[in-house]
C-alpha positions as CSV (number, residue, x, y, z in Angstrom):
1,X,45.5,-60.2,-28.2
2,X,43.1,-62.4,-26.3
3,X,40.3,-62.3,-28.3
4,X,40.1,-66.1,-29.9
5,X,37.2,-66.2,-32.3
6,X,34.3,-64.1,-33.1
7,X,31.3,-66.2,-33.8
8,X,27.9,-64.4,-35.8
9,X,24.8,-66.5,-34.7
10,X,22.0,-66.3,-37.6
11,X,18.3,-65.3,-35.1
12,X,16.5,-65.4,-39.0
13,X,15.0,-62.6,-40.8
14,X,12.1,-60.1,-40.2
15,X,10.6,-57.8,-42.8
16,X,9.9,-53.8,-42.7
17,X,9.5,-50.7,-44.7
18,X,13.2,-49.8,-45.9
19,X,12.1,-45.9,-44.8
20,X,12.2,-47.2,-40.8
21,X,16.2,-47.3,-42.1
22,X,17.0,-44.9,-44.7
23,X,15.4,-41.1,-45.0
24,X,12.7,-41.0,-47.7
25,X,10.7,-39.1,-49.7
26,X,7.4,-38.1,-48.1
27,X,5.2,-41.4,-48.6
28,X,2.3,-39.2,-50.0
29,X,2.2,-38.0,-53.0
30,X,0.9,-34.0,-52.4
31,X,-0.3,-33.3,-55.6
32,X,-2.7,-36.9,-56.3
33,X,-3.3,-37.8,-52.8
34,X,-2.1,-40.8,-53.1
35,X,0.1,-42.9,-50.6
36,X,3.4,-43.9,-52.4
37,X,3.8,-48.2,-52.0
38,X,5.6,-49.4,-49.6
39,X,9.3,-50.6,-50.3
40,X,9.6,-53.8,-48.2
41,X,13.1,-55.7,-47.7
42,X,13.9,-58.3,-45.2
43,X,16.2,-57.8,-42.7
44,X,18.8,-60.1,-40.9
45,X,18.7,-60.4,-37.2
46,X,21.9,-61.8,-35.1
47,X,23.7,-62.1,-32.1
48,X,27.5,-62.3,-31.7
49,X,29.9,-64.3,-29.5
50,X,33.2,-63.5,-28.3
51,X,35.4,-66.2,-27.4
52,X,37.8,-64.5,-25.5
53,X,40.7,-66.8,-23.2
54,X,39.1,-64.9,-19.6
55,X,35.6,-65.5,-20.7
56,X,32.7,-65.8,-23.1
57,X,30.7,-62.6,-24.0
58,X,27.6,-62.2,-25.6
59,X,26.8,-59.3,-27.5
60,X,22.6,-59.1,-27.8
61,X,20.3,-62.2,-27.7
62,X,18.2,-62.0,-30.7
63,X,15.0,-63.1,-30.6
64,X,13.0,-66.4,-29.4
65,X,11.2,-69.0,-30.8
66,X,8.1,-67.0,-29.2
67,X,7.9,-64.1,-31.1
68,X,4.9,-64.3,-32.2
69,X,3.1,-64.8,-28.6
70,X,5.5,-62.3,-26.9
71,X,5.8,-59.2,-29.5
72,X,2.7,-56.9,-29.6
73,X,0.1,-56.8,-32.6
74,X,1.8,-53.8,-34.0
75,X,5.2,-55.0,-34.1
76,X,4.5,-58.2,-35.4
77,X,2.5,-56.1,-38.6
78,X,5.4,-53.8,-38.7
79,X,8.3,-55.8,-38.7
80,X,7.1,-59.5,-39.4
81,X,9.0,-62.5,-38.8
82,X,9.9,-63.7,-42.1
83,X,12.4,-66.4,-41.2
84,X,12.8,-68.4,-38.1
85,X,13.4,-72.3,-37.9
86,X,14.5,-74.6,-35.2
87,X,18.3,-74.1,-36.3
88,X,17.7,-69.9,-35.2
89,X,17.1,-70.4,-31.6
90,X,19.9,-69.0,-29.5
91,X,20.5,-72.8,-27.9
92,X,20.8,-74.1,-30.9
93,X,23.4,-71.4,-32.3
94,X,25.0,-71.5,-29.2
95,X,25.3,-75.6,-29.7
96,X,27.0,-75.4,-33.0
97,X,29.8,-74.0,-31.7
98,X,29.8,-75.9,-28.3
99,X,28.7,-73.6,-25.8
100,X,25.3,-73.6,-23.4
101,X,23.5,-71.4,-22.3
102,X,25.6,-71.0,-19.2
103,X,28.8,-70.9,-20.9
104,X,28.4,-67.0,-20.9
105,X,30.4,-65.2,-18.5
106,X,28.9,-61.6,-20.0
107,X,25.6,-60.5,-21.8
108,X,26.1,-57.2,-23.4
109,X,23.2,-55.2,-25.2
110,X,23.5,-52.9,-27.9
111,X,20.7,-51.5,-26.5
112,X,17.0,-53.0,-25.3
113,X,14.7,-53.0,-27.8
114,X,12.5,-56.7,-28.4
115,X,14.4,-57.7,-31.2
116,X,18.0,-57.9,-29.2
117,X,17.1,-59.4,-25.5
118,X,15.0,-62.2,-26.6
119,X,15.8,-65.2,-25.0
120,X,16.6,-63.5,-21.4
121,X,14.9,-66.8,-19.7
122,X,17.4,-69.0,-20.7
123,X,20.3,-66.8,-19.0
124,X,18.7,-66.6,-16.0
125,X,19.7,-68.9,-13.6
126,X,23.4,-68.7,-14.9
127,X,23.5,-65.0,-13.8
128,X,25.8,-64.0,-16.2
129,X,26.6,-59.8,-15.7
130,X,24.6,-58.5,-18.0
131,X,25.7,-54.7,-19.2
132,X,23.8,-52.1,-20.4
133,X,23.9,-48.3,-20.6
134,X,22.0,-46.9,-17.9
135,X,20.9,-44.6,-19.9
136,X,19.5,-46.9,-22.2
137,X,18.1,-48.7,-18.9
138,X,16.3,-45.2,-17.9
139,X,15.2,-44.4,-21.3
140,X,13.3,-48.3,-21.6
141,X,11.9,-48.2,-17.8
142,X,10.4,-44.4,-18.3
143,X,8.6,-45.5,-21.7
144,X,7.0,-48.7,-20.5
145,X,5.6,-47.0,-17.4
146,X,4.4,-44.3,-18.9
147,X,3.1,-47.0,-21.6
148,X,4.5,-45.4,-24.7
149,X,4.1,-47.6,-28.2
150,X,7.8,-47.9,-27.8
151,X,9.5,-51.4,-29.0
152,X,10.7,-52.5,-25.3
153,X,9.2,-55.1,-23.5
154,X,8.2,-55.1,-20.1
155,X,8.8,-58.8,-19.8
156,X,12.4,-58.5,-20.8
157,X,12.8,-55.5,-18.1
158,X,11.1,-57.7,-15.5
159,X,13.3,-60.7,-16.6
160,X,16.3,-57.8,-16.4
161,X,15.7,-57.2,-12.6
162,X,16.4,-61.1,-11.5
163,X,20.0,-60.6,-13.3
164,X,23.1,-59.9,-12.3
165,X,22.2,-56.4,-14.1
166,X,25.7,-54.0,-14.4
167,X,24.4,-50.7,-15.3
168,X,27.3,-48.4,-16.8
169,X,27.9,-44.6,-17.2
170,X,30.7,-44.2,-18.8
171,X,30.9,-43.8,-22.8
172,X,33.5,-45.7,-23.0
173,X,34.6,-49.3,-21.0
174,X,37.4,-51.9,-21.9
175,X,35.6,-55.2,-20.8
176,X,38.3,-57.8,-21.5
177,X,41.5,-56.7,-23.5
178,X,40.9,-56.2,-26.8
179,X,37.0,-56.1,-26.1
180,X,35.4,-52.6,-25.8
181,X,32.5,-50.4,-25.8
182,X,31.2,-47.3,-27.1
183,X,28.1,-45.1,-26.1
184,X,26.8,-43.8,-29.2
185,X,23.2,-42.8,-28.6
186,X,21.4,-41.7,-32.3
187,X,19.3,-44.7,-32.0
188,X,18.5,-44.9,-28.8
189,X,19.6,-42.5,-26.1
190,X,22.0,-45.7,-24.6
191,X,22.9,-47.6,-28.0
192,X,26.4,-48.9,-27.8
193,X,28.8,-50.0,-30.5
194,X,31.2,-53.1,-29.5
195,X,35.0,-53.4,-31.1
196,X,36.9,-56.8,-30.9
197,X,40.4,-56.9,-31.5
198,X,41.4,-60.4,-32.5
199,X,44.8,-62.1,-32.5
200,X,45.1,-61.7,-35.7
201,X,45.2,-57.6,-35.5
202,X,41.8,-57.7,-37.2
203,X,38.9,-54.9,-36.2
204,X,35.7,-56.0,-35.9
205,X,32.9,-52.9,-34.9
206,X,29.3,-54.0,-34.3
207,X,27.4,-51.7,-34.8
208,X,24.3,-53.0,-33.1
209,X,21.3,-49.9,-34.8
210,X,23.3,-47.4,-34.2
211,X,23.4,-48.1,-37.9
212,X,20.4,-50.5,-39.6
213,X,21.9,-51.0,-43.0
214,X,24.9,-50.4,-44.4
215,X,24.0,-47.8,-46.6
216,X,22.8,-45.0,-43.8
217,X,27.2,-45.0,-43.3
218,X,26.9,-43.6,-47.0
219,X,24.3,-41.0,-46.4
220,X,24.8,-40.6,-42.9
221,X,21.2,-40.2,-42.1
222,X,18.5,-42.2,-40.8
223,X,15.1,-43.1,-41.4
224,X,12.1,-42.9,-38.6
225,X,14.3,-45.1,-36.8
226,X,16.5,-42.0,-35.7
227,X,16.3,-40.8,-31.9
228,X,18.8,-38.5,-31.6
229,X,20.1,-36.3,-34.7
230,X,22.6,-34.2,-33.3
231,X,24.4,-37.8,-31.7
232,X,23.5,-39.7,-35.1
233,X,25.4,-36.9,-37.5
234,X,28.7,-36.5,-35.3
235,X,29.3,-39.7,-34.0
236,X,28.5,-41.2,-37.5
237,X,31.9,-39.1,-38.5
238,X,33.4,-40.6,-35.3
239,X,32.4,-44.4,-37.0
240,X,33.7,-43.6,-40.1
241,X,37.2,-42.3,-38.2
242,X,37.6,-45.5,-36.4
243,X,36.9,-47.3,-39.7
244,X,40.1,-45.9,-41.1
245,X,42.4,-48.0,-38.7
246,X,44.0,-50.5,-40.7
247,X,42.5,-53.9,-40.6
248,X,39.0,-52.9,-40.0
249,X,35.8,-54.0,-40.8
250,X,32.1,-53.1,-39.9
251,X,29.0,-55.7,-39.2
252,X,25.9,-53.8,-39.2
253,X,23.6,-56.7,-37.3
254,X,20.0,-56.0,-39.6
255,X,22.2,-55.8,-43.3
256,X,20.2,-57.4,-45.5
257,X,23.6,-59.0,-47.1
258,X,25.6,-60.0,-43.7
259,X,25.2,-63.6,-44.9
260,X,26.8,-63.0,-48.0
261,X,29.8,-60.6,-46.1
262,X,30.5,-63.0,-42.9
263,X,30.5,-66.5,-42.3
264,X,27.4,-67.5,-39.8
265,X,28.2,-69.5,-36.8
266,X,29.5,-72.2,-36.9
267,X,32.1,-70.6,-38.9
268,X,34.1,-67.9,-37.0
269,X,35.8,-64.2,-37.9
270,X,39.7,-64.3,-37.0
């Protein structure tokens, strides 16, 4: 297999309501009136590179060093940025492990909300292909025109249209041997699932959101973070199929405990 290394790049933590992940209870209590508190966790947030011997991909971006000027108000108060330092910005995860900026052959997005195509600038004059689901494309262009509270920026989009933007169709595409992708939807109408096959015969699925935390793969439901139920409850059996290849493992990029699962970069997954 051609697949080298897999490297996970730590983008820091942000903070939500664990009900945006996992179904809950209704959060007032009927009978009293009463709203029922919050449950607050903080989540991870990472990239992944693939260092594979016909190129280096990319798989999301994270999110920048300028969060907080770039992210709307409302995102910032629903999903605060708990932890972010110098050593989380991409250039500097990218640096541990010796690569710039453009080093990247390939920019592949899960799918295009502000939290996974931060840092588009510094990709931009490389021209890199960038994929992403064109349904996923659609679905982001359609809710910023018509100016839905919907977590895509219209920077990123507008930052989108200067790159070498490959927009695909299919639910399925083999981008370098042993490197594939899966349309999924559930999350997002174009939310794609990656799986690496190193040269050690090892699986490796990123989930990106099709699942937030790993315990949705236990009650295969979502929170309010679910698009599309009729995608999320059969292709969540489809996951758990693939999971039963032999030598398989799953990184699910906002689980709370990926740090204490996977090395960060610039350790690597053989």
């Amino acid at each position: 297999m051609s697949v080298n290394k897999i490297y996970l790049l730590d983008h820091g933590k942000i903070g939500a309501d664990l009900a945006w992940f996992l179904p809950t209870p209704m959060t007032v209590d009927e009978m009293k009136n009463n709203p029922k508190p919050r449950n607050w966790i903080e989540v991870s947030v990472m990239s992944a590179v693939i260092e594979h011997k016909d190129g280096i991909i990319l798989f999301d971006t994270g999110i920048s060093e300028k969060v907080k000027d770039s992210w709307p108000p409302i995102a910032l108060n629903v999903f605060p940025i708990t932890k972010f330092s110098e050593e989380n910005k991409i250039e500097n995860q990218l640096k541990s492990i010796g690569l710039k900026p453009e080093d990247v052959h390939f920019i592949v997005f899960s799918h295009l909300h502000l939290d996974h195509t931060g840092n588009l600038d510094l990709f931009k004059s490389a021209k890199p292909s960038v994929i992403v689901h064109e349904r996923e494309l659609k679905h982001a262009l359609l809710n910023v025109w018509l100016n839905k509270s919907v977590p895509y920026l219209l920077k990123d989009l507008e930052i989108l249209r200067e790159m070498n933007i490959v927009p695909i169709t299919n639910e399925y595409l083999e981008i370098l041997p042993g490197v594939e992708l899966y349309l999924f939807g559930g999350h997002t109408p174009g939310s794609m699932l990656l799986k690496v096959r190193t040269q050690n015969d090892n699986n490796y699925i990123l989930t990106g959101d099709f699942i937030h935390v790993p315990e949705e793969f236990d009650f295969e439901s979502k929170g309010w973070l679910l698009g599309n139920a009729e995608e999320y409850y059969t292709r969540i059996r489809l996951l758990k199929a693939i999971m039963k290849l032999p030598r398989t493992n799953i990184i699910v990029s906002h689980d709370p405990k990926l740090w204490e699962k996977y090395p960060r970069a610039p350790k690597e997954l053989k």
